[in-house]
N, C-alpha and C positions, 0 to 999 in steps of 0.2 A: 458417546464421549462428547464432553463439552467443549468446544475448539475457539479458541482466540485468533480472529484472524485479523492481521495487520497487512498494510502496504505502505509505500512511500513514506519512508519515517524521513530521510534524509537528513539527519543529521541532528533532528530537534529536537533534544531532549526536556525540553519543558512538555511538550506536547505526549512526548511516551510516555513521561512521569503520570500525568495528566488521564489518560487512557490505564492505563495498568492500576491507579487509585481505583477512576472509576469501576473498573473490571473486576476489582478484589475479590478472590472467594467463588469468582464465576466461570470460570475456567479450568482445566484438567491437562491443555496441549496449546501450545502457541506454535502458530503458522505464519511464515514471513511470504511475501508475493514480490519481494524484491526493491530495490533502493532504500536500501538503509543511511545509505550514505551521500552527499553532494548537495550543494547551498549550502545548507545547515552547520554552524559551527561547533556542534558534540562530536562528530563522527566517531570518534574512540570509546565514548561511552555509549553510543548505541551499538554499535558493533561488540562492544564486552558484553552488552545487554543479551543481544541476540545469539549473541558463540554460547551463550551459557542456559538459555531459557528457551529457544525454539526448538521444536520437535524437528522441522524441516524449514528450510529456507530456498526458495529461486530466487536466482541473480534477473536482477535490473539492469537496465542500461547503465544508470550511472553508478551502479558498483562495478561494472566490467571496465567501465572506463578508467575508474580511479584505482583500480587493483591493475592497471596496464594493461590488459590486454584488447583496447581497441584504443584508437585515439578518440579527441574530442571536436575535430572538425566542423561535426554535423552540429555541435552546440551551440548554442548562442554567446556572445562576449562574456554575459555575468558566470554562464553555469562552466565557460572555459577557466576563470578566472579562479571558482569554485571549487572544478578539479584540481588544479596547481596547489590548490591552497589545502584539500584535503588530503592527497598523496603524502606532503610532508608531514599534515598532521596525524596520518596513521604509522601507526608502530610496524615492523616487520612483521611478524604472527597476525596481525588483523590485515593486515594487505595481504599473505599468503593464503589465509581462513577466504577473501572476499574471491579470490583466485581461485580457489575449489569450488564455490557455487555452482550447482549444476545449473544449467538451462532451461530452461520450462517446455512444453508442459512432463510435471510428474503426475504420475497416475499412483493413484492410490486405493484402496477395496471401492470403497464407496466416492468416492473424489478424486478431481484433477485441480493442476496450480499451475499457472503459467503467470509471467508481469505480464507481458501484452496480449496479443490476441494467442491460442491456444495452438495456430498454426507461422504464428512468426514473431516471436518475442518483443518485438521493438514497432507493432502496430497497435495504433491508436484502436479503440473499442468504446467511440461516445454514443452514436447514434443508433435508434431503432434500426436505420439503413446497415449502418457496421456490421449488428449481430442475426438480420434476421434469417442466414440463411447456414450459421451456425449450429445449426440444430444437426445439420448433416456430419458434420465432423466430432464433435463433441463425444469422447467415446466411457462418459461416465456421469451417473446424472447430474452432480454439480461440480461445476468449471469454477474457480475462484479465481480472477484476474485482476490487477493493479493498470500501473500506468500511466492513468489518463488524470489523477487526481480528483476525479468526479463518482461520487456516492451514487451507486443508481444496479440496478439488478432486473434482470427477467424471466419470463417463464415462459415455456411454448409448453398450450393446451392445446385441444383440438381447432379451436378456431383459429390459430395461431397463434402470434407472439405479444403478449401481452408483459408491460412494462409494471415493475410491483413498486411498490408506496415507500418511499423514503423520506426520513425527518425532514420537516419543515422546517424553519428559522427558529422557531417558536416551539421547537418539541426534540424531547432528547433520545426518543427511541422509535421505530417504529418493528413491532412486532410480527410475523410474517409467520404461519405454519405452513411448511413445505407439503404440498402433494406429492405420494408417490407416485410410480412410473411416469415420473413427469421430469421432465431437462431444463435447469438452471442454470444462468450465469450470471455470477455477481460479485461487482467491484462495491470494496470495503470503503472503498472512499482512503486520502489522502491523510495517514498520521500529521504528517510536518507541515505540507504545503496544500493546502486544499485550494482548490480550483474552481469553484462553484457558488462563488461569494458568500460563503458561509464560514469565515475563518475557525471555526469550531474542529478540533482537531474530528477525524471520521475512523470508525475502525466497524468489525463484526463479530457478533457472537453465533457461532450455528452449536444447534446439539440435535447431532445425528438420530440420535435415539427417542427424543422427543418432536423430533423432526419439526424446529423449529429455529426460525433466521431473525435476529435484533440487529436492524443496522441502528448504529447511533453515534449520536457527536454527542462532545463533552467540549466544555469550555476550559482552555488552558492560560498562564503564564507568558503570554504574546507579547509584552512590553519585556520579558526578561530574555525572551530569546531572540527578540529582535536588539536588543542591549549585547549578545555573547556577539551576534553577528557583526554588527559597530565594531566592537573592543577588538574584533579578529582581523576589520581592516576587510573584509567582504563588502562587494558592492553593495551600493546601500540598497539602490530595488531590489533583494532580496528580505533586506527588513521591512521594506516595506508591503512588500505582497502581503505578509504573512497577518497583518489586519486588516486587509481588502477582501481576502481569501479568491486570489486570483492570481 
């Protein structure tokens, strides 16, 4: 099967618009990694998006927080500022829907989902150091993880843990054929808010069957969704990030 896999959309719907164009016709199952919602001033219409078109979804931080069931202390000013501002702007049924979210990781035949690390949802997963001893726990050969907002994947061979090839500035896909008996973990990179100076919205395509991974960026509608954020009265470094891609 051909799988869509998305993370951190939070809130942007120029950027999903943008990503599901690009993806047309190439997909069979969409897969959520968690934060759909927070910064971003769509939340309603990503969360309609994904109640009606993901196969499965895990909860994010900042869906747990804004569906109430943790507070926002540990956040920063903007992304406090962000949850107040999304809780009102979600409907009843989409705050109840973001409240059911299981927690990661799920396990599935061939695949596991978790937002953060695969062993505690709300851990960070950038560096070669973070994941290279993940190979021990990992209990399915690809792990798909969010999070971090940073496009980047791995593989442990025999020599160990080698880091695989993701798009350059200058390149929309980079195409990857998976080895078998071999252990994968890989972040799709940041729908809404990418983190890697690359404001090019990031998602992934895997097809299991041809055992083959596309991570790629696509170029979104940045001036309109930093324009929804403005008009919403959202701090403004939130519109801002989103053309620094940071």
């Amino acid at each position: 099967m051909r799988r869509l896999i998305l993370s951190d959309i939070h809130g942007n719907l120029e950027a999903l618009e943008a990503v599901l164009r690009d993806a047309e016709g190439e997909w069979a199952e969409a897969v959520c990694l968690g934060d759909l919602v927070g910064y971003g001033a769509s939340p309603a219409e990503v969360v309609a998006w994904a109640r009606a078109n993901t196969a499965v979804t895990v909860r994010g931080n900042h869906d747990r927080v804004c569906a109430g069931l943790d507070d926002a202390l540990w956040f920063n000013a903007a992304a406090r500022r962000a949850v107040e501002w999304t809780k009102a702007a979600l409907g009843a049924e989409d705050s109840e829907w973001l409240r059911g979210l299981p927690a990661g990781p799920l396990r599935f035949e061939r695949y596991e989902i978790a937002h953060g690390a695969p062993f505690d949802e709300d851990e960070y997963l950038v560096t070669d150091a973070d994941v290279e001893d993940l190979d021990k726990v990992l209990q399915r050969p690809i792990c798909f993880v969010g999070h971090t907002h940073v496009q980047r994947a791995w593989q442990w061979t025999g020599g160990g843990l080698y880091r695989l090839p993701a798009p350059d500035r200058k390149t929309r896909e980079q195409l990857t054929r998976l080895e078998p008996e071999t252990l994968y973990l890989i972040n799709p990179g940041s729908v809404g808010q990418p983190r890697d100076r690359d404001p090019r919205a990031g998602y992934a395509l895997w097809d299991d069957e041809e055992r083959t991974l596309a991570l790629r960026r696509v170029r979104y509608d940045v001036a309109g969704a930093q324009a929804r954020i403005e008009e919403a009265g959202l701090p403004e470094w939130l519109a801002v990030r989103l053309g620094e891609g940071r």
